[in-house]
LUMDRENDREN-167992 format. One record per atom (N, C-alpha, C, O): residue number from 0; residue in three letters; x, y, z. Coordinates in steps of 0.1 Angstrom, whole numbers, plus 2048, in hexadecimal, padded with zeros to 3 digits. Layout:
BEGIN
pos:NUM	code:ALA	xx:X	yy:Y	zz:Z
...
END
This chain:
BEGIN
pos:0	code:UNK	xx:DB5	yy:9A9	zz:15A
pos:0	code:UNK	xx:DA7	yy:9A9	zz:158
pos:0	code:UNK	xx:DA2	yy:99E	zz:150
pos:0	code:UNK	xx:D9A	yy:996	zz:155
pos:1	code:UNK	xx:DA8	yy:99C	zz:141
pos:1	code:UNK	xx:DA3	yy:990	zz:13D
pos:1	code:UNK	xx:DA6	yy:983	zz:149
pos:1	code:UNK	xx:D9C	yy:97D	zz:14D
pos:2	code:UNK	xx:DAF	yy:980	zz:14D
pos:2	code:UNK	xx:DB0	yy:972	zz:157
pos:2	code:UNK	xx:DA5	yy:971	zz:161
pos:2	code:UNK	xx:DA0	yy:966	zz:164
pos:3	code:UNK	xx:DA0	yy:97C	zz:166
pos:3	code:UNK	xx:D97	yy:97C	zz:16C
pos:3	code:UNK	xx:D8A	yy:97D	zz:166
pos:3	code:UNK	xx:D80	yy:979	zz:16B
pos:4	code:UNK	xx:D8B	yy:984	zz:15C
pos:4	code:UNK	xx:D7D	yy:97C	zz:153
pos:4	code:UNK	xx:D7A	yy:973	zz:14D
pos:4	code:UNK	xx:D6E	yy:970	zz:14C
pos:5	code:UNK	xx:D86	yy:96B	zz:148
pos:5	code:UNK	xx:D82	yy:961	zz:143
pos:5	code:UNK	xx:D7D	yy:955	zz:151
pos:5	code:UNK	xx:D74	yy:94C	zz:150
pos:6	code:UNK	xx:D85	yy:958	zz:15D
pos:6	code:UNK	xx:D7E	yy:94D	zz:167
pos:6	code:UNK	xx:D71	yy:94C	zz:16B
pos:6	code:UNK	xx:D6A	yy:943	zz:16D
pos:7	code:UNK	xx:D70	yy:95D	zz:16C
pos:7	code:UNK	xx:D62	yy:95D	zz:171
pos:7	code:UNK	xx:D55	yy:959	zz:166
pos:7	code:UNK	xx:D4A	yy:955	zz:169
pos:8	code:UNK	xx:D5A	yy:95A	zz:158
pos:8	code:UNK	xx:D55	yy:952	zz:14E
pos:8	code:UNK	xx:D52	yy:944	zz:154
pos:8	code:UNK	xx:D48	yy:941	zz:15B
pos:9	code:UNK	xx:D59	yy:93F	zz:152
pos:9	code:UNK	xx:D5E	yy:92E	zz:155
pos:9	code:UNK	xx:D57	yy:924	zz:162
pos:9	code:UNK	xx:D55	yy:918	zz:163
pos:10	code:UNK	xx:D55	yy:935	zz:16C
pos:10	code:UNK	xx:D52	yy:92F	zz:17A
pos:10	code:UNK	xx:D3E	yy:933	zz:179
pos:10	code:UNK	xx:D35	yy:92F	zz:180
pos:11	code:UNK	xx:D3D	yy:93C	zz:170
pos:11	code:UNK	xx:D33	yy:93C	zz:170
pos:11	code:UNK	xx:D26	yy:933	zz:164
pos:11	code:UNK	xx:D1A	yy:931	zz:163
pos:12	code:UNK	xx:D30	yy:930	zz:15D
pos:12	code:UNK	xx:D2B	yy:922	zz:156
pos:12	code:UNK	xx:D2B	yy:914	zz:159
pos:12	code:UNK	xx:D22	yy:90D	zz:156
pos:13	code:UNK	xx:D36	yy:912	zz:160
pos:13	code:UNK	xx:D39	yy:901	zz:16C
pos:13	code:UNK	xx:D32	yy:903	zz:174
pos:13	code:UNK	xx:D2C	yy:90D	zz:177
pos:14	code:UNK	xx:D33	yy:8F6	zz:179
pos:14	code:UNK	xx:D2D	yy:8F3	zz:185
pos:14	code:UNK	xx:D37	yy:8F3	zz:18C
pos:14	code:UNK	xx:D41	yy:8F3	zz:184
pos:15	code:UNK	xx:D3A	yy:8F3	zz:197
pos:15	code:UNK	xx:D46	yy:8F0	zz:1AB
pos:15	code:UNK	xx:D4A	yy:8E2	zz:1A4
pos:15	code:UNK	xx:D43	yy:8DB	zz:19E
pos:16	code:UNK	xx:D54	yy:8E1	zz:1A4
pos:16	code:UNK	xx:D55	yy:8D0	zz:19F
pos:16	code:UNK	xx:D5C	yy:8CD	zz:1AE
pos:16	code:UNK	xx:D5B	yy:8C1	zz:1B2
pos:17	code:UNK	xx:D65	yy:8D8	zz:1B9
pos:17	code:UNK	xx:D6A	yy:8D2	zz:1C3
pos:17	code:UNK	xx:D68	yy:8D6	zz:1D0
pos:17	code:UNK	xx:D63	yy:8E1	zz:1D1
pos:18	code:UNK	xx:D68	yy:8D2	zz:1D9
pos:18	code:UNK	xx:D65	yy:8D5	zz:1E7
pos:18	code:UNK	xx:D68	yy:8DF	zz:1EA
pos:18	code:UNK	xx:D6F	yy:8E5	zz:1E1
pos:19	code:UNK	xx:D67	yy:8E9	zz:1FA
pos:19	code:UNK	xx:D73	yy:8EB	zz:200
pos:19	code:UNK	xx:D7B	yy:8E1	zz:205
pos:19	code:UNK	xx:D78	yy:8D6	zz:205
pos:20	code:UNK	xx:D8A	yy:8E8	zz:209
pos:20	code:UNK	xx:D95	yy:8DC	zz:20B
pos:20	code:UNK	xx:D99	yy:8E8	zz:217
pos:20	code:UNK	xx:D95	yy:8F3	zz:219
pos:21	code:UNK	xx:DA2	yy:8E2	zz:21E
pos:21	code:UNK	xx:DAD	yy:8E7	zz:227
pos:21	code:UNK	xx:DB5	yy:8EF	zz:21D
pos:21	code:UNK	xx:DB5	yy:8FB	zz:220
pos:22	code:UNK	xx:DBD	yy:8ED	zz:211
pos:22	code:UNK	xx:DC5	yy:8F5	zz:20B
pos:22	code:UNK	xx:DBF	yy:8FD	zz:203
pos:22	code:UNK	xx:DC5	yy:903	zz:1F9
pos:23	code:UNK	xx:DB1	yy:8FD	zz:208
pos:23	code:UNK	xx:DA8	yy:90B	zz:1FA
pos:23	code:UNK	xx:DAE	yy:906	zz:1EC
pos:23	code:UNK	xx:DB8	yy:90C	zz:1E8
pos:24	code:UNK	xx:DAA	yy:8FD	zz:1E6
pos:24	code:UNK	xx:DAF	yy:902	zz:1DA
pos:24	code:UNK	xx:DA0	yy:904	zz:1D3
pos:24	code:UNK	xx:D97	yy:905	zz:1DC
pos:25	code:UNK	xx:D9B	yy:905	zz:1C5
pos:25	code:UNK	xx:D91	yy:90D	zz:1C1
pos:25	code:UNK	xx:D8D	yy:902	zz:1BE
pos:25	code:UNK	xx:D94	yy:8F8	zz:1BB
pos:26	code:UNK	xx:D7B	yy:904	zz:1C0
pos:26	code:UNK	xx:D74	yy:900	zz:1B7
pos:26	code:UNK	xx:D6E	yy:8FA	zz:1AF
pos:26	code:UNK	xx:D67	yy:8F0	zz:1AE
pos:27	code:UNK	xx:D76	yy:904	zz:1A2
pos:27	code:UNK	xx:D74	yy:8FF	zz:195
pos:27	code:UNK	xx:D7F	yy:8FE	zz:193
pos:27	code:UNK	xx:D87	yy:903	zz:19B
pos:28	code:UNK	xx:D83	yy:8F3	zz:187
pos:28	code:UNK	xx:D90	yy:8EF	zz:17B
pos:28	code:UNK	xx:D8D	yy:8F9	zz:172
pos:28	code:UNK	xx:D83	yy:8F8	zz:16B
pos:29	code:UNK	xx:D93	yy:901	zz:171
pos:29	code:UNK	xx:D97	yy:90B	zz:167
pos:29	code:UNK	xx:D9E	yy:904	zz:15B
pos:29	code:UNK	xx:DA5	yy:8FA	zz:15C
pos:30	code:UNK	xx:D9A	yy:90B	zz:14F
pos:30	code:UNK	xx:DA3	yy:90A	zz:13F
pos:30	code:UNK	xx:DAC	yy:913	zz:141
pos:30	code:UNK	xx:DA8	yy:91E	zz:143
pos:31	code:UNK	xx:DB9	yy:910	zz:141
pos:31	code:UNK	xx:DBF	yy:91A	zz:13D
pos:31	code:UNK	xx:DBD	yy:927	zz:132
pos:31	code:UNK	xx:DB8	yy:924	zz:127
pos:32	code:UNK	xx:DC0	yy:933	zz:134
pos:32	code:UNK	xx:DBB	yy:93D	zz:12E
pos:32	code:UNK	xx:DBD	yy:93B	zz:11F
pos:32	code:UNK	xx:DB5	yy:940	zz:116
pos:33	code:UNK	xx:DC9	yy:935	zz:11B
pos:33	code:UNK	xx:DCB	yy:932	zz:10C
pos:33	code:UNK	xx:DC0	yy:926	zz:105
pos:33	code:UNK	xx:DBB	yy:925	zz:0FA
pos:34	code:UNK	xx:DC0	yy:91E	zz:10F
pos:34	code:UNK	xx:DB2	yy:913	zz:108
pos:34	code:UNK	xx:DA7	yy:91B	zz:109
pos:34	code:UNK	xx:DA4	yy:921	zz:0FF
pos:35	code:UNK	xx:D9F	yy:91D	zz:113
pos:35	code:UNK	xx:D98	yy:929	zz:114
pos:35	code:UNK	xx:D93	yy:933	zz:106
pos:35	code:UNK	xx:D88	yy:934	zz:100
pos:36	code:UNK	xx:D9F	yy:938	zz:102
pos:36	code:UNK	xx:DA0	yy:944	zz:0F5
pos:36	code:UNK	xx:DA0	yy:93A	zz:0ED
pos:36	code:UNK	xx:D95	yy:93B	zz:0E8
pos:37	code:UNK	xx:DA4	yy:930	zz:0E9
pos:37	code:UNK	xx:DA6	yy:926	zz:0DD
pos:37	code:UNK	xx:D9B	yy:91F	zz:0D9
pos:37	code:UNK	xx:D97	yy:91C	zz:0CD
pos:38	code:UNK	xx:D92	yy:91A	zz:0E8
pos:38	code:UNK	xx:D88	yy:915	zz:0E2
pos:38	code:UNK	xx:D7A	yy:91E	zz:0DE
pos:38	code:UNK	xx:D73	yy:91B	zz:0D4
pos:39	code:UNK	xx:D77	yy:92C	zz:0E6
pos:39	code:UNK	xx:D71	yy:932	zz:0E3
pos:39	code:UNK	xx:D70	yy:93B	zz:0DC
pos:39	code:UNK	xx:D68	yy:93B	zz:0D2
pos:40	code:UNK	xx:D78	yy:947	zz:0E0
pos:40	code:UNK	xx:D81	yy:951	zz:0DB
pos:40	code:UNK	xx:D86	yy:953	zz:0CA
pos:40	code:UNK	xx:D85	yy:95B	zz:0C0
pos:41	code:UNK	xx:D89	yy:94C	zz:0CC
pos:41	code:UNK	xx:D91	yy:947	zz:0BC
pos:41	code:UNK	xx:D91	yy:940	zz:0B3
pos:41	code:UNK	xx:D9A	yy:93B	zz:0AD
pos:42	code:UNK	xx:D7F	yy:940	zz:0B1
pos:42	code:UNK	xx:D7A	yy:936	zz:0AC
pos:42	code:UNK	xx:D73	yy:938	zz:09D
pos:42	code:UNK	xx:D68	yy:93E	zz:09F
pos:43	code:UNK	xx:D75	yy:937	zz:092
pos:43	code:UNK	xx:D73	yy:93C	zz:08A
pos:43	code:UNK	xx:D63	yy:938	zz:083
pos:43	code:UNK	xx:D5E	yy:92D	zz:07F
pos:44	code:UNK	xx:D5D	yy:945	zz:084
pos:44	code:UNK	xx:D4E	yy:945	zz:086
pos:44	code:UNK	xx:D4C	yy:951	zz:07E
pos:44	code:UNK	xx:D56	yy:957	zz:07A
pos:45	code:UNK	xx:D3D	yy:957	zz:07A
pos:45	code:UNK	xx:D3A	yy:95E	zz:076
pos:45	code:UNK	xx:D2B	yy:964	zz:07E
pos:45	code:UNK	xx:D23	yy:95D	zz:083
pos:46	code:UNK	xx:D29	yy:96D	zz:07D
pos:46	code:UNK	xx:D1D	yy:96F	zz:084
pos:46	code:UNK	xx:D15	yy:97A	zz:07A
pos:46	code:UNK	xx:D18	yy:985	zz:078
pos:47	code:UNK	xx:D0A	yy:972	zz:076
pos:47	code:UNK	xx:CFF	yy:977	zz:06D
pos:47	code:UNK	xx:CF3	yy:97F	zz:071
pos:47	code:UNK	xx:CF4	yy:985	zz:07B
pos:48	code:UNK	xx:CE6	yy:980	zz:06A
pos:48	code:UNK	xx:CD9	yy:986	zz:06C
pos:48	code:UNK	xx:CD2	yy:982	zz:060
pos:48	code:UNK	xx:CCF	yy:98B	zz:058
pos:49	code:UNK	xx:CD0	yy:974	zz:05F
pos:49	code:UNK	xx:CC7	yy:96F	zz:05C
pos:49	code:UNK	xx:CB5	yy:96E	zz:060
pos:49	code:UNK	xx:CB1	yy:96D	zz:06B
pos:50	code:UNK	xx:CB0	yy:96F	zz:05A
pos:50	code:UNK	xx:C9E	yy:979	zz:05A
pos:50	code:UNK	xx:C9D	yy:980	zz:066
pos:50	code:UNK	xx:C94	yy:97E	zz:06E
pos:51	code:UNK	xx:CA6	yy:98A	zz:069
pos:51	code:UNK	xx:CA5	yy:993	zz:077
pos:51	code:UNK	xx:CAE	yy:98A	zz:080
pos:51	code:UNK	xx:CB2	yy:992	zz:089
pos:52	code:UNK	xx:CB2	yy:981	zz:082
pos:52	code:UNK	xx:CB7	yy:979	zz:091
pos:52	code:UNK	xx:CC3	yy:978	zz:08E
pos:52	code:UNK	xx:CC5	yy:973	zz:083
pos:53	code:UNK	xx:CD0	yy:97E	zz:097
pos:53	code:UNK	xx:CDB	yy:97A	zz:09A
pos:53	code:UNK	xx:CE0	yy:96C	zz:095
pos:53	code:UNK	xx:CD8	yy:964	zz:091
pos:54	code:UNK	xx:CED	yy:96A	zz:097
pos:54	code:UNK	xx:CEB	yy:958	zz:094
pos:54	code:UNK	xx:CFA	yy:95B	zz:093
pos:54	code:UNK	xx:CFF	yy:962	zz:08B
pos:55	code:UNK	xx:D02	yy:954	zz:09B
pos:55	code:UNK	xx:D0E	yy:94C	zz:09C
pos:55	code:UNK	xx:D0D	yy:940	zz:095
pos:55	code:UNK	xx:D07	yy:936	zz:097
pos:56	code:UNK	xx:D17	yy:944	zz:089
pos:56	code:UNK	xx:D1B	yy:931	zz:07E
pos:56	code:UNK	xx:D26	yy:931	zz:081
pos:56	code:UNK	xx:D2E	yy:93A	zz:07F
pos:57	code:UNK	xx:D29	yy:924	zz:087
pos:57	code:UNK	xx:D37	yy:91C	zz:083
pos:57	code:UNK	xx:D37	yy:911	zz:080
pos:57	code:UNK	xx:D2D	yy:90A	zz:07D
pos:58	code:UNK	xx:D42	yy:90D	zz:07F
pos:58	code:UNK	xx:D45	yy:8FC	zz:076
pos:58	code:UNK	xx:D3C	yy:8F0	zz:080
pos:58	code:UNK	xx:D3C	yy:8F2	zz:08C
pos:59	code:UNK	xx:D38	yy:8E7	zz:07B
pos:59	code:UNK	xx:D33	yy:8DF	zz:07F
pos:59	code:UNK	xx:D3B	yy:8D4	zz:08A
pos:59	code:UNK	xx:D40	yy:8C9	zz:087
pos:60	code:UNK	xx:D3B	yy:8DA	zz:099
pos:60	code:UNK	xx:D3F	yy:8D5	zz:0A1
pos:60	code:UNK	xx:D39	yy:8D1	zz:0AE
pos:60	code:UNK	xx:D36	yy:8D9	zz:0B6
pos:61	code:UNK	xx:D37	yy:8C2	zz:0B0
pos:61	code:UNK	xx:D2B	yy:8C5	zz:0BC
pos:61	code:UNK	xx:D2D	yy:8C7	zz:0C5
pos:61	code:UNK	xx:D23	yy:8CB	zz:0CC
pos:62	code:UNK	xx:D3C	yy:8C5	zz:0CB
pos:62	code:UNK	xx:D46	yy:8CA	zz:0D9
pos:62	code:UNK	xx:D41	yy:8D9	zz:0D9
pos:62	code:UNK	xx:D39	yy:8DE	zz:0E0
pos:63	code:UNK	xx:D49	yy:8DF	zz:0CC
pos:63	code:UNK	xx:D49	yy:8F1	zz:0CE
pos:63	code:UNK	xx:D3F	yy:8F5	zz:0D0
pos:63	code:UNK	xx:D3E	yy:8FF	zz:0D8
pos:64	code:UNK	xx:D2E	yy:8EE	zz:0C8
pos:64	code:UNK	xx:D23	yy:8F3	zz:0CA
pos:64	code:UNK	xx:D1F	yy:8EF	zz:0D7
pos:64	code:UNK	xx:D15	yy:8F5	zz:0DA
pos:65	code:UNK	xx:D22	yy:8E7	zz:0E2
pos:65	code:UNK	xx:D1C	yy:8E8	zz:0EB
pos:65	code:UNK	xx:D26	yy:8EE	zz:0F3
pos:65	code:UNK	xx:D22	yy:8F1	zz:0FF
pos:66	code:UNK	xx:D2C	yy:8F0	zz:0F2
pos:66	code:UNK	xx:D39	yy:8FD	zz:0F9
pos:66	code:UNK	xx:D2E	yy:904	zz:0F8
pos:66	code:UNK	xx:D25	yy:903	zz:100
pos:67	code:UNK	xx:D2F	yy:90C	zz:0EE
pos:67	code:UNK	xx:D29	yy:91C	zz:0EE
pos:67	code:UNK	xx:D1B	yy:91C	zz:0F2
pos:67	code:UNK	xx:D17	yy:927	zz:0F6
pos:68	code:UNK	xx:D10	yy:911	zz:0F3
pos:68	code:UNK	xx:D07	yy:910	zz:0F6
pos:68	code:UNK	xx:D05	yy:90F	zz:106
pos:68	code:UNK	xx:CFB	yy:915	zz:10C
pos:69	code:UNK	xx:D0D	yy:909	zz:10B
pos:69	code:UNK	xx:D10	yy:90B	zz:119
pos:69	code:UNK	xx:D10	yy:914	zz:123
pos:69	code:UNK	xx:D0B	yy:914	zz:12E
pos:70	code:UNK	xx:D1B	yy:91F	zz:119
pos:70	code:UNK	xx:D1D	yy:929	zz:11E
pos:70	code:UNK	xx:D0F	yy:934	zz:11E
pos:70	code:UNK	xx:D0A	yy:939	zz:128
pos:71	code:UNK	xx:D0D	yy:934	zz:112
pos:71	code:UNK	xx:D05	yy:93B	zz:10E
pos:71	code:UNK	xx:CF2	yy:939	zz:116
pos:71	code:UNK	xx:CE9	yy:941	zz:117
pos:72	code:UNK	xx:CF4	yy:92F	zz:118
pos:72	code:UNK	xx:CE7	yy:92C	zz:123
pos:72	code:UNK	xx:CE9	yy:931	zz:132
pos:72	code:UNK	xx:CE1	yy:935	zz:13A
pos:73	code:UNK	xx:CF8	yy:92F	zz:135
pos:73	code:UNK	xx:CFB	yy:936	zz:13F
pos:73	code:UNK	xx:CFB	yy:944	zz:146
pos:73	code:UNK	xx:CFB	yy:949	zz:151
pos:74	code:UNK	xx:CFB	yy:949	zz:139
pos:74	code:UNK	xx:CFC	yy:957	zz:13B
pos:74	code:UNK	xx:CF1	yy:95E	zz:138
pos:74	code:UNK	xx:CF1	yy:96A	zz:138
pos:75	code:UNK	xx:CE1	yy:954	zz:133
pos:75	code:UNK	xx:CD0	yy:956	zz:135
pos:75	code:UNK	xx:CD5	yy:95A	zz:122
pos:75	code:UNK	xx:CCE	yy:962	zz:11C
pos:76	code:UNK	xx:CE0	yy:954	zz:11D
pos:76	code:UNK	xx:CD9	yy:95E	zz:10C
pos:76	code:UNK	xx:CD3	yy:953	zz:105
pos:76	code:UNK	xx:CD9	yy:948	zz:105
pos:77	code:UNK	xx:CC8	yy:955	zz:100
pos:77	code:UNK	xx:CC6	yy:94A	zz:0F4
pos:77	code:UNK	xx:CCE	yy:946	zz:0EB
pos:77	code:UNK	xx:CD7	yy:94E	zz:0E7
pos:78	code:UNK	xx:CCC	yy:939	zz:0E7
pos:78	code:UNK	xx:CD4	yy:935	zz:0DF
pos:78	code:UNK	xx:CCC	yy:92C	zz:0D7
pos:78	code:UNK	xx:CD2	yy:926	zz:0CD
END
């Protein structure tokens, strides 16, 4: 169940980066499930409520912040 969620994560954040082919292979380039958990998963953060609003803080990274921002527009949540 996680392997299959973390793809459909992944496939629903990417874009098709590949054709169909004769040998079907997929799609998307997947993260392996351990990069996957490592970059997001495992990310040492805190999540507050600052004047009423939710708020994910983490370290100042602009890779990781547009990771999660990515995602997170993907999936219609503000960010």
């Amino acid at each position: 169940m996680t392997h299959n969620l973390s793809q459909e994560v992944q496939m629903f954040a990417k874009v098709a980066i590949r054709r169909t082919t004769a040998k079907r292979c997929t799609h998307w380039v997947f993260e392996k499930i351990g990069t996957f958990r490592n970059n997001l998963i495992h990310r040492a953060g805190r999540i507050t409520y600052p004047q009423g609003k939710l708020t994910l803080t983490l370290n100042a990274n602009d890779k990781v912040k547009q990771e999660f921002l990515n995602y997170f527009s993907s999936f219609g949540v503000a960010a």
